[in-house]
Structure formats: structure tokens, C-alpha cells
mmCIF file of the N, C-alpha and C atoms, coordinates in Angstrom:
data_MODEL
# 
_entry.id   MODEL 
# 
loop_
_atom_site.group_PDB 
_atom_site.id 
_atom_site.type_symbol 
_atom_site.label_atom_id 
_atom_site.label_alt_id 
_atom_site.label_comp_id 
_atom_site.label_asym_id 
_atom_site.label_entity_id 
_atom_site.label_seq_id 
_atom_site.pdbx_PDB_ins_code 
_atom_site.Cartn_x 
_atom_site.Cartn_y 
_atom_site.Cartn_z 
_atom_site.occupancy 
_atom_site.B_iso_or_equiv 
_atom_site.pdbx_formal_charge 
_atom_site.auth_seq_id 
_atom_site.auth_comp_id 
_atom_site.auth_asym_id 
_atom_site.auth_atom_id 
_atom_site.pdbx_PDB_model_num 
ATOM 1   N N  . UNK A 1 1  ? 30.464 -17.078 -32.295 1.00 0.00 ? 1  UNK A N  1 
ATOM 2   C CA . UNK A 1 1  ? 31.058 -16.149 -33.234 1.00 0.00 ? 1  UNK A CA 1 
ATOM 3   C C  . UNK A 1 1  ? 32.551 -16.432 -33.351 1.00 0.00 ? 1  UNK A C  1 
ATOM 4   N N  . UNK A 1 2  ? 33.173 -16.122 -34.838 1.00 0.00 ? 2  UNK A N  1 
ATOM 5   C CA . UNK A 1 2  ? 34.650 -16.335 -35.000 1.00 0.00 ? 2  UNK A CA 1 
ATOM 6   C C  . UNK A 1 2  ? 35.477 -15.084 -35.068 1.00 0.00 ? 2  UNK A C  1 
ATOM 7   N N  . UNK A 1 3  ? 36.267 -15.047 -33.829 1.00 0.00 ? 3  UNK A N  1 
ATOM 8   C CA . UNK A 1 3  ? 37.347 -13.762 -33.497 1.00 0.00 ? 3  UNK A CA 1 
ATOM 9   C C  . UNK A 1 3  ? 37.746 -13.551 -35.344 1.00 0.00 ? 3  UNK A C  1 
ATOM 10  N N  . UNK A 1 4  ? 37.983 -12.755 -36.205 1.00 0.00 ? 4  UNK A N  1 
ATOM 11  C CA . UNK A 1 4  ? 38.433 -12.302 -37.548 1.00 0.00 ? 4  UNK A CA 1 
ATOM 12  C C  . UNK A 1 4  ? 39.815 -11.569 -37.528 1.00 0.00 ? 4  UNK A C  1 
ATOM 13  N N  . UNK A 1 5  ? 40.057 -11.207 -36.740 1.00 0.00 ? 5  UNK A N  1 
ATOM 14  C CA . UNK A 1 5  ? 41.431 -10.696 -36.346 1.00 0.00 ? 5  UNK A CA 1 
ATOM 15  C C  . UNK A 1 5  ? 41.613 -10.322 -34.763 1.00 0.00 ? 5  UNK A C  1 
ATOM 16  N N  . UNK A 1 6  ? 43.342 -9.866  -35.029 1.00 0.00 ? 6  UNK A N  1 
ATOM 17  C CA . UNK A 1 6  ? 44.252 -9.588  -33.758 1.00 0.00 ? 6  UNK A CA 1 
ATOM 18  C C  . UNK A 1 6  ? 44.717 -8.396  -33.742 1.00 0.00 ? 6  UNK A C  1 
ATOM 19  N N  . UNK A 1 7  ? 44.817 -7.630  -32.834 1.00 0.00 ? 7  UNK A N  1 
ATOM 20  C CA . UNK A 1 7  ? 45.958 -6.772  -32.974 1.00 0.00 ? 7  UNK A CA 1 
ATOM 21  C C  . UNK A 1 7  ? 47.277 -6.901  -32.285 1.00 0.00 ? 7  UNK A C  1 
ATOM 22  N N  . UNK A 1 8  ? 47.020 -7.855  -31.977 1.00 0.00 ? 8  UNK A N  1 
ATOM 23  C CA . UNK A 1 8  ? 48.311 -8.318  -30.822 1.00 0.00 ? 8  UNK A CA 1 
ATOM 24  C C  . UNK A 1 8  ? 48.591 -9.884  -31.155 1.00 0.00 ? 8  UNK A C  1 
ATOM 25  N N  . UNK A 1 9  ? 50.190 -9.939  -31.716 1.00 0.00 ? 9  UNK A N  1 
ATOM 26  C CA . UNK A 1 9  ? 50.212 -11.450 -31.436 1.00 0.00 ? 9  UNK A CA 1 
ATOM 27  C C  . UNK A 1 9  ? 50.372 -12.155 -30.500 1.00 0.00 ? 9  UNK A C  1 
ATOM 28  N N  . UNK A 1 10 ? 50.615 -12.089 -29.547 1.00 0.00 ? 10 UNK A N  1 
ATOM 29  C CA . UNK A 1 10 ? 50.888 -12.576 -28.186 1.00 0.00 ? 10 UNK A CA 1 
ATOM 30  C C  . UNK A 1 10 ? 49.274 -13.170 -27.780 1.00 0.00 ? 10 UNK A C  1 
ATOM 31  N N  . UNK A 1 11 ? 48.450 -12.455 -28.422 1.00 0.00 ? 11 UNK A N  1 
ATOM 32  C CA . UNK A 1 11 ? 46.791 -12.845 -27.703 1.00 0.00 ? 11 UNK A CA 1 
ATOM 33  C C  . UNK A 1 11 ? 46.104 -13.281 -29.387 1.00 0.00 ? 11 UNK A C  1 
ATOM 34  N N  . UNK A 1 12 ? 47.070 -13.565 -30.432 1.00 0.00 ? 12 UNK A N  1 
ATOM 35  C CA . UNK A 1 12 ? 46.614 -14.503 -31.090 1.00 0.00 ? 12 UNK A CA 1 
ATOM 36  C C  . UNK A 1 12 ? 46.809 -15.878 -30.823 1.00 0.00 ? 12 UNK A C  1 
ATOM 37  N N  . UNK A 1 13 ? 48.557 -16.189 -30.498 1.00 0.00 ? 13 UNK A N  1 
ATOM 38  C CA . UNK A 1 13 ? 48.562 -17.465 -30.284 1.00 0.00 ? 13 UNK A CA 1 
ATOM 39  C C  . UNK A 1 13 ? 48.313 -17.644 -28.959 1.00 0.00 ? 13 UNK A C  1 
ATOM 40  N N  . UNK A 1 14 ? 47.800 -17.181 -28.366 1.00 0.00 ? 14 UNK A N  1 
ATOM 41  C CA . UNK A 1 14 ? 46.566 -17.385 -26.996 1.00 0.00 ? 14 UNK A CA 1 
ATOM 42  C C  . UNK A 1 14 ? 45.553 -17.788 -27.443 1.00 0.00 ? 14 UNK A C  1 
ATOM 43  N N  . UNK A 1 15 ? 44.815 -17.299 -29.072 1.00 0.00 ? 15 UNK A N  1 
ATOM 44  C CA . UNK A 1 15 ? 43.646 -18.300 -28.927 1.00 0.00 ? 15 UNK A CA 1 
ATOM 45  C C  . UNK A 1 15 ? 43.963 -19.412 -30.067 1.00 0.00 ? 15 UNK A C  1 
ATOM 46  N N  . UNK A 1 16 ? 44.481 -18.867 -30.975 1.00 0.00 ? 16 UNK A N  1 
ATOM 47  C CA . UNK A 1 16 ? 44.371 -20.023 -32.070 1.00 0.00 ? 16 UNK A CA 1 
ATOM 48  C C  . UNK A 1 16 ? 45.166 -21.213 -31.569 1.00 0.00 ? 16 UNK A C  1 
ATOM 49  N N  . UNK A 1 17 ? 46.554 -21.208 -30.451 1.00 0.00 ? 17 UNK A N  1 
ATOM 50  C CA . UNK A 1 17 ? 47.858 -22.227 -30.325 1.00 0.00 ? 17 UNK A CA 1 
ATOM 51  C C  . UNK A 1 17 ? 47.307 -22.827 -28.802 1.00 0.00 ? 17 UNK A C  1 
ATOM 52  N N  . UNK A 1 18 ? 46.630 -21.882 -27.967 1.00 0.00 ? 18 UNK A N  1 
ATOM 53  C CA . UNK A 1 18 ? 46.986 -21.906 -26.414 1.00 0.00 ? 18 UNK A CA 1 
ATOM 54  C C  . UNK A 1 18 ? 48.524 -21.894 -26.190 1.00 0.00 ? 18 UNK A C  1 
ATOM 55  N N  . UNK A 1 19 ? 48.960 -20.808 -26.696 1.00 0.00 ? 19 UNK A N  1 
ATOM 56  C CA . UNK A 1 19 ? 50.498 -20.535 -26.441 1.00 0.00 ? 19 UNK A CA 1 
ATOM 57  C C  . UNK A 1 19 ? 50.247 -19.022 -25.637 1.00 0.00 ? 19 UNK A C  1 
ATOM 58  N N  . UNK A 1 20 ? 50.898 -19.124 -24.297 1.00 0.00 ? 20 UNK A N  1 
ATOM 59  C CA . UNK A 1 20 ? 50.698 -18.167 -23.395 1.00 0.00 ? 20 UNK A CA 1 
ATOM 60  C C  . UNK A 1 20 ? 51.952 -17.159 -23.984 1.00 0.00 ? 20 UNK A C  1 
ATOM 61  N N  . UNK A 1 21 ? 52.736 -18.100 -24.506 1.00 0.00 ? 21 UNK A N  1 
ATOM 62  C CA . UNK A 1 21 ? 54.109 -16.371 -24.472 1.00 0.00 ? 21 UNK A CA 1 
ATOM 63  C C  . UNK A 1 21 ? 53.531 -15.486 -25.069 1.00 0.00 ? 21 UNK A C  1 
ATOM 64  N N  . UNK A 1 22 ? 54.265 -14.688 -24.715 1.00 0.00 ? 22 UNK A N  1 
ATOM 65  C CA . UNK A 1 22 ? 53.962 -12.893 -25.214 1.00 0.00 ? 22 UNK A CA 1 
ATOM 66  C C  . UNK A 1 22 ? 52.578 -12.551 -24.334 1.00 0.00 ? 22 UNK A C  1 
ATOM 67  N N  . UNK A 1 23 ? 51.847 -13.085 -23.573 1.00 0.00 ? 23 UNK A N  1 
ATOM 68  C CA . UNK A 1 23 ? 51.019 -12.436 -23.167 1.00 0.00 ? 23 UNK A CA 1 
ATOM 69  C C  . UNK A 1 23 ? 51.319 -12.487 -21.118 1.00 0.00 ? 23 UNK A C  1 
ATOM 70  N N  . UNK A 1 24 ? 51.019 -10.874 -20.752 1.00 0.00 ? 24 UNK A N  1 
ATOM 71  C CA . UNK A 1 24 ? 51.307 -11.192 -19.390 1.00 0.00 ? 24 UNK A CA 1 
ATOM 72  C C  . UNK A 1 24 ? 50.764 -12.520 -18.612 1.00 0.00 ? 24 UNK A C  1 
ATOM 73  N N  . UNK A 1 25 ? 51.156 -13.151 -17.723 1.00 0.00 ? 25 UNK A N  1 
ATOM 74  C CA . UNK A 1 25 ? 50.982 -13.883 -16.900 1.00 0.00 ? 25 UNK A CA 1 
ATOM 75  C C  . UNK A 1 25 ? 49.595 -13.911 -16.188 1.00 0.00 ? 25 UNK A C  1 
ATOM 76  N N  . UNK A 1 26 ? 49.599 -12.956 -15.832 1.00 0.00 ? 26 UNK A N  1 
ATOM 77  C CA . UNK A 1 26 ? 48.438 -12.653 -14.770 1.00 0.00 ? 26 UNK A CA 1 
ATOM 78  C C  . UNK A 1 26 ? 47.272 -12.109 -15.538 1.00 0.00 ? 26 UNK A C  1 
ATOM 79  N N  . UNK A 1 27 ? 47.224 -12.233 -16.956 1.00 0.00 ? 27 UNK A N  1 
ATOM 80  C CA . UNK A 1 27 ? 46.208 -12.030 -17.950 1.00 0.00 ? 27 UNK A CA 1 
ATOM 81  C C  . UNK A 1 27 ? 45.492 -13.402 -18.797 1.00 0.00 ? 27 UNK A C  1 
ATOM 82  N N  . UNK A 1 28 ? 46.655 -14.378 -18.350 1.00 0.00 ? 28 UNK A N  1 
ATOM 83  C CA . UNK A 1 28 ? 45.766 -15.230 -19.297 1.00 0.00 ? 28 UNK A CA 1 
ATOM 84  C C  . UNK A 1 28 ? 45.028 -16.145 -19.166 1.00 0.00 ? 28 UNK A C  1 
ATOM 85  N N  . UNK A 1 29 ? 44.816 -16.371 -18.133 1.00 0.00 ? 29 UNK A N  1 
ATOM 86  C CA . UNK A 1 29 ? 42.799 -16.865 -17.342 1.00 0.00 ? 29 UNK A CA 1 
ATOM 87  C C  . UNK A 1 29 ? 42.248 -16.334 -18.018 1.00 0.00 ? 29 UNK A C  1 
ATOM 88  N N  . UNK A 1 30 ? 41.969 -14.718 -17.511 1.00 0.00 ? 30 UNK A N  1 
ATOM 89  C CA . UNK A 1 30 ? 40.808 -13.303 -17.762 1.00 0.00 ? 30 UNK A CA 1 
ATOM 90  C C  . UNK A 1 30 ? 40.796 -14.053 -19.298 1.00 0.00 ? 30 UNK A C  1 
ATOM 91  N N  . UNK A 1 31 ? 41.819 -13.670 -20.094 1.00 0.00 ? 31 UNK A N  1 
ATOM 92  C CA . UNK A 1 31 ? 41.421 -14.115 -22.045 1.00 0.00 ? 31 UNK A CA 1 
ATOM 93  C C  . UNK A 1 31 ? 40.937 -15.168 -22.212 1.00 0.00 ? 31 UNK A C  1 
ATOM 94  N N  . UNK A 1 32 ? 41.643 -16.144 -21.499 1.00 0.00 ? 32 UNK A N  1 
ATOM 95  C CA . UNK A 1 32 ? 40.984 -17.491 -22.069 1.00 0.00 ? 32 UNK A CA 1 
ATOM 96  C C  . UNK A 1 32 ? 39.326 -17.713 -21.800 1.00 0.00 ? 32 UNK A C  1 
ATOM 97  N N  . UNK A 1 33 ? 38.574 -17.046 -20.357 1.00 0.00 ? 33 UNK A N  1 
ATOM 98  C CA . UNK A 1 33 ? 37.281 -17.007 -20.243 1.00 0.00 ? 33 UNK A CA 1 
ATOM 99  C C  . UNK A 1 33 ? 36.863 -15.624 -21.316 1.00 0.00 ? 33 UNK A C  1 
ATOM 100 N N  . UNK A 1 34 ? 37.449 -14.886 -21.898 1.00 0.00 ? 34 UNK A N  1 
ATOM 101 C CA . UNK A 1 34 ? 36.764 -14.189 -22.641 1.00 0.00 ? 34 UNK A CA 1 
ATOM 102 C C  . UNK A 1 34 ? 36.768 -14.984 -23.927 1.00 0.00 ? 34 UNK A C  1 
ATOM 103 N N  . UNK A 1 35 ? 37.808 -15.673 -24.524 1.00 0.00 ? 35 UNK A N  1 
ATOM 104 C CA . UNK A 1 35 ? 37.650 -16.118 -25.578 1.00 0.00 ? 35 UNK A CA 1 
ATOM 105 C C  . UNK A 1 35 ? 36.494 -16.991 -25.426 1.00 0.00 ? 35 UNK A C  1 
ATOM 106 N N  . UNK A 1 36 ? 36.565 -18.464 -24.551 1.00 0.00 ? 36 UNK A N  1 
ATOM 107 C CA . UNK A 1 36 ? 35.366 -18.725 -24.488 1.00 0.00 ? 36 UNK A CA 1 
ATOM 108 C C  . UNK A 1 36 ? 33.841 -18.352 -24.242 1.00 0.00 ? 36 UNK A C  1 
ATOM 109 N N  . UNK A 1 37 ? 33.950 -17.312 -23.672 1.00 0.00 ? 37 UNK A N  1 
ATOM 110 C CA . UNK A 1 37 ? 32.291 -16.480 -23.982 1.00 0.00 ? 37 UNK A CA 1 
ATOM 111 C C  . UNK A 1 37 ? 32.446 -15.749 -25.454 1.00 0.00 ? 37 UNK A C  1 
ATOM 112 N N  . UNK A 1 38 ? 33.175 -15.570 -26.210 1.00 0.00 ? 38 UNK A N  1 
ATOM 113 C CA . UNK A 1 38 ? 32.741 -15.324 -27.738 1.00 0.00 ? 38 UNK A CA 1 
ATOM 114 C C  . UNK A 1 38 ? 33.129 -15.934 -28.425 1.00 0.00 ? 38 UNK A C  1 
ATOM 115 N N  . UNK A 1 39 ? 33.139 -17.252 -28.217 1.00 0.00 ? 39 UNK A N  1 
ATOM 116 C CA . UNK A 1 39 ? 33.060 -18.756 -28.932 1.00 0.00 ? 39 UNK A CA 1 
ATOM 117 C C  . UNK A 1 39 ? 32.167 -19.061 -28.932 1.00 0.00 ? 39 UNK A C  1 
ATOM 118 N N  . UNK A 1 40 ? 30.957 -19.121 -27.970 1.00 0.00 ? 40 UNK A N  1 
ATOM 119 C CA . UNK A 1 40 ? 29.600 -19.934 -27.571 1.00 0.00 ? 40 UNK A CA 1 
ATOM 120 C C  . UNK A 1 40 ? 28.722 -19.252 -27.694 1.00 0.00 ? 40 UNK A C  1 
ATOM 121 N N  . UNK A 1 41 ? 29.148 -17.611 -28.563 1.00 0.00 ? 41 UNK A N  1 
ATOM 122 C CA . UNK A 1 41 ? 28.114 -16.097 -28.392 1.00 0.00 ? 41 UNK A CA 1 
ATOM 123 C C  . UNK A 1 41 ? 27.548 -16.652 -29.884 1.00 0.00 ? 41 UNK A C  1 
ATOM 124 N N  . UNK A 1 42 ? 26.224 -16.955 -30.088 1.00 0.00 ? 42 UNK A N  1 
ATOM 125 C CA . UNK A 1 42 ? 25.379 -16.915 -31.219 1.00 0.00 ? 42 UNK A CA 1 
ATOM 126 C C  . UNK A 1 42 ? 25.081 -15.577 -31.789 1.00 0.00 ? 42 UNK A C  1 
ATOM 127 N N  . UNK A 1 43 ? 24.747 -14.418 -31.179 1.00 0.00 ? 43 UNK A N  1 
ATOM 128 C CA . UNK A 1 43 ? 24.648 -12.920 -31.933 1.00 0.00 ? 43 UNK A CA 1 
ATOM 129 C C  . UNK A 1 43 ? 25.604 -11.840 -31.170 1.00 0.00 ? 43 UNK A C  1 
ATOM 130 N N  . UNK A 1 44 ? 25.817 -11.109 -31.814 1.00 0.00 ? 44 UNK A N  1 
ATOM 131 C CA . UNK A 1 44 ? 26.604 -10.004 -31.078 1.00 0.00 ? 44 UNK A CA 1 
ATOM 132 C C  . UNK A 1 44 ? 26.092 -9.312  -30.500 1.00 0.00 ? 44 UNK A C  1 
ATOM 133 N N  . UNK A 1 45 ? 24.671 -9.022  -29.651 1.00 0.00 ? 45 UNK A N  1 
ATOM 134 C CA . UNK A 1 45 ? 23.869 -8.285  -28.664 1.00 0.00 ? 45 UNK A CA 1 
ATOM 135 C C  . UNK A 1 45 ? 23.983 -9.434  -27.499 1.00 0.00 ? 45 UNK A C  1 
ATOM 136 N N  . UNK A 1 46 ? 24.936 -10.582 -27.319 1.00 0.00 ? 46 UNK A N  1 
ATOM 137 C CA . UNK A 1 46 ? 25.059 -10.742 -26.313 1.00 0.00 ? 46 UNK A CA 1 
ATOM 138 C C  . UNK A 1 46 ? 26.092 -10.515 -25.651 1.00 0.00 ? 46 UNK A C  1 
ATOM 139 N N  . UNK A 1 47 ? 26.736 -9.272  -26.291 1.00 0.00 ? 47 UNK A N  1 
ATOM 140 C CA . UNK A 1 47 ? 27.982 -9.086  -25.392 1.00 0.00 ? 47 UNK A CA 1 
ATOM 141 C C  . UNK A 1 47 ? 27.409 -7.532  -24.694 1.00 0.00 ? 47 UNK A C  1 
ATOM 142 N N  . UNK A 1 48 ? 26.260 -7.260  -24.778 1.00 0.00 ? 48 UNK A N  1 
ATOM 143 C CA . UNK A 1 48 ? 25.670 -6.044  -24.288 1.00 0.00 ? 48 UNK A CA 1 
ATOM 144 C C  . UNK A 1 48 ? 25.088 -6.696  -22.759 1.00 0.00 ? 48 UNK A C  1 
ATOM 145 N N  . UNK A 1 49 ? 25.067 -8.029  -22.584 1.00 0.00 ? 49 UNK A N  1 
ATOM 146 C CA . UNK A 1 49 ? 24.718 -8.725  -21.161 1.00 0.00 ? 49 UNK A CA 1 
ATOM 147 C C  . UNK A 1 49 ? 25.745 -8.300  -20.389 1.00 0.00 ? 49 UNK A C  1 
ATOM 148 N N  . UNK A 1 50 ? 27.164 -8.074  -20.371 1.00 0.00 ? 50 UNK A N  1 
ATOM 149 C CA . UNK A 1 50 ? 28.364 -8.177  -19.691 1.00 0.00 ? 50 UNK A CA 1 
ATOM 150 C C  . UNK A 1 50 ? 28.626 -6.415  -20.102 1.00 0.00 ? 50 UNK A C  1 
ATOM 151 N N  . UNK A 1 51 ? 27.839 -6.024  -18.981 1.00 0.00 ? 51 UNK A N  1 
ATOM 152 C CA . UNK A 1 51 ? 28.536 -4.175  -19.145 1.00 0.00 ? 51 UNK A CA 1 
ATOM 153 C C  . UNK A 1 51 ? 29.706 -3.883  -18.940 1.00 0.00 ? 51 UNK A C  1 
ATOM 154 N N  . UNK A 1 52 ? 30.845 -4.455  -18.235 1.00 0.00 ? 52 UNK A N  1 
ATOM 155 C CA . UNK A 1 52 ? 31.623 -4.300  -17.548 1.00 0.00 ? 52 UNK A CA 1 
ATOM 156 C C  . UNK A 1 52 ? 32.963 -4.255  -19.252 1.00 0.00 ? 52 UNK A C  1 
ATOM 157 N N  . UNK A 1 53 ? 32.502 -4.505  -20.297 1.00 0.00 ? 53 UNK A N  1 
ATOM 158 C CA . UNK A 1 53 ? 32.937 -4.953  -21.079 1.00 0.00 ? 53 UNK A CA 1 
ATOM 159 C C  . UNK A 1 53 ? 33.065 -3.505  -22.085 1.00 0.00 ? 53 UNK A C  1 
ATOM 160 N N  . UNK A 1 54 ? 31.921 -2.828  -22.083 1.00 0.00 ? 54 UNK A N  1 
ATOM 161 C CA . UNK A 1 54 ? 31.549 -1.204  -22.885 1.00 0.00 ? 54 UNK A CA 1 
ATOM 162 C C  . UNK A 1 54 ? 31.614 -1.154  -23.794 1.00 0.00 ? 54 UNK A C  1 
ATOM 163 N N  . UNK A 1 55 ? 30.621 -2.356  -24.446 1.00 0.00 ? 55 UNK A N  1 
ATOM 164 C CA . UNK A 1 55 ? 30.776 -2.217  -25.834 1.00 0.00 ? 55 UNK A CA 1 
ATOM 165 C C  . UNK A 1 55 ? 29.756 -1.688  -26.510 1.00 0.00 ? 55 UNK A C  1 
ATOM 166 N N  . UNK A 1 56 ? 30.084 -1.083  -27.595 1.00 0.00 ? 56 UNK A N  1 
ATOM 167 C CA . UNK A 1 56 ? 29.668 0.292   -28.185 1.00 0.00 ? 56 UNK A CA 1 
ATOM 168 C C  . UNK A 1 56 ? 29.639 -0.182  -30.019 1.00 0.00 ? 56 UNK A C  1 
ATOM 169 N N  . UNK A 1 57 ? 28.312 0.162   -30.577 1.00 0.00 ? 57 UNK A N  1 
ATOM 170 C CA . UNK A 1 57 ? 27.853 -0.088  -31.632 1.00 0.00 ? 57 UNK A CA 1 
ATOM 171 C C  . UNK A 1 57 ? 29.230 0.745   -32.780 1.00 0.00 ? 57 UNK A C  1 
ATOM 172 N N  . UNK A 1 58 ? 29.536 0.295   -33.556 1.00 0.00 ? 58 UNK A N  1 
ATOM 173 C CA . UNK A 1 58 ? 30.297 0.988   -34.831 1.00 0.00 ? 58 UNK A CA 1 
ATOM 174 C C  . UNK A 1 58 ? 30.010 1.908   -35.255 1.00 0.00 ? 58 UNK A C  1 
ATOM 175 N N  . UNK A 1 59 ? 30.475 2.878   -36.103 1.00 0.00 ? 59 UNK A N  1 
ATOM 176 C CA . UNK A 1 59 ? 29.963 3.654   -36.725 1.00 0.00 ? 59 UNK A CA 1 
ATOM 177 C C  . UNK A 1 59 ? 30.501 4.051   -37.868 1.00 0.00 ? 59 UNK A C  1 
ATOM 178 N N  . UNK A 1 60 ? 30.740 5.291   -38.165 1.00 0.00 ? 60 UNK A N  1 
ATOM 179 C CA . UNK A 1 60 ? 31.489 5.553   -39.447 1.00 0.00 ? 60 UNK A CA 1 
ATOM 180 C C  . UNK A 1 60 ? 31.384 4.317   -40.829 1.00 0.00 ? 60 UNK A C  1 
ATOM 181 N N  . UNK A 1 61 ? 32.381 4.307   -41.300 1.00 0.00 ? 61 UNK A N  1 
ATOM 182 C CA . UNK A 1 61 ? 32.540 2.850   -42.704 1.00 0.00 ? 61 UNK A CA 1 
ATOM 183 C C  . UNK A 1 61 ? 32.795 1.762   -41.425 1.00 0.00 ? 61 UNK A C  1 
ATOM 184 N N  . UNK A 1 62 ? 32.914 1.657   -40.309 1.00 0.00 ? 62 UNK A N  1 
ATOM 185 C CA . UNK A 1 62 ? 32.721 0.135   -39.603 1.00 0.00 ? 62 UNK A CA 1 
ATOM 186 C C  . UNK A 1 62 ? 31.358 0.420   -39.454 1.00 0.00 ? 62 UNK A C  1 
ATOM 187 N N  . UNK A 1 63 ? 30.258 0.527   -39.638 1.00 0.00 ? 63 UNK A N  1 
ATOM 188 C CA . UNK A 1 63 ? 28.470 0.231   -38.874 1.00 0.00 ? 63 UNK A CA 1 
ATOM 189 C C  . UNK A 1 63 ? 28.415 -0.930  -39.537 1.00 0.00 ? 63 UNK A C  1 
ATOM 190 N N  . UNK A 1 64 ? 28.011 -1.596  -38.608 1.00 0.00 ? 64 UNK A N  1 
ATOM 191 C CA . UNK A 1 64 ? 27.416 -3.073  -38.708 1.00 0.00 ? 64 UNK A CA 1 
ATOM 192 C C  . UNK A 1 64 ? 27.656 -3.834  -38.473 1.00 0.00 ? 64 UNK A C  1 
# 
């Protein structure tokens, strides 16, 4: 799957540059293995494997 936006630039050019500034230090392992598990994610019910994560279906005008 392709990330569609950021809300943070500091953890954009973390994925699009591999440019660590702006993002803490001691955070950017943890992102970089998250980016790569939703790089290699074929549907979005596989991020319901990783609970630790709490992700929660849309609702309102976001469902779907």
C-alpha cells in the first residue's frame, strides 16, 4: 500500500528522502520498520495482525 499523506513533515522526509531531521532520534528505527510493513501490506486488514497498533475502521464521510 502507498502512504497518501503526512501530517508531519519531519516523518515525510523520513519516508519519501530517508532524511531523519525533524524527526526524534530515538524514533526513527520504530518508523522506518513501520514504513516498511505498509509498503509490503497488499490489503488493509493486515494491519489488524499487529494489535499493538489499534487500528480502528473509519467512519463518518472517511468509511472505507
Amino acid at each position: 500500500m502507498k502512504i497518501r499523506s503526512f501530517g508531519h513533515k519531519g516523518i515525510k522526509h523520513l519516508y519519501e528522502d530517508d532524511n531523519a531531521k525533524g524527526v526524534p532520534p530515538d524514533t526513527v528505527d520504530k518508523l522506518r520498520k513501520m514504513f516498511a510493513f505498509l509498503d509490503a501490506m497488499q490489503q488493509a486488514e493486515e494491519l489488524r495482525a499487529l494489535t499493538v497498533w489499534r487500528v480502528h475502521t473509519l467512519l463518518g464521510d472517511r468509511k472505507g
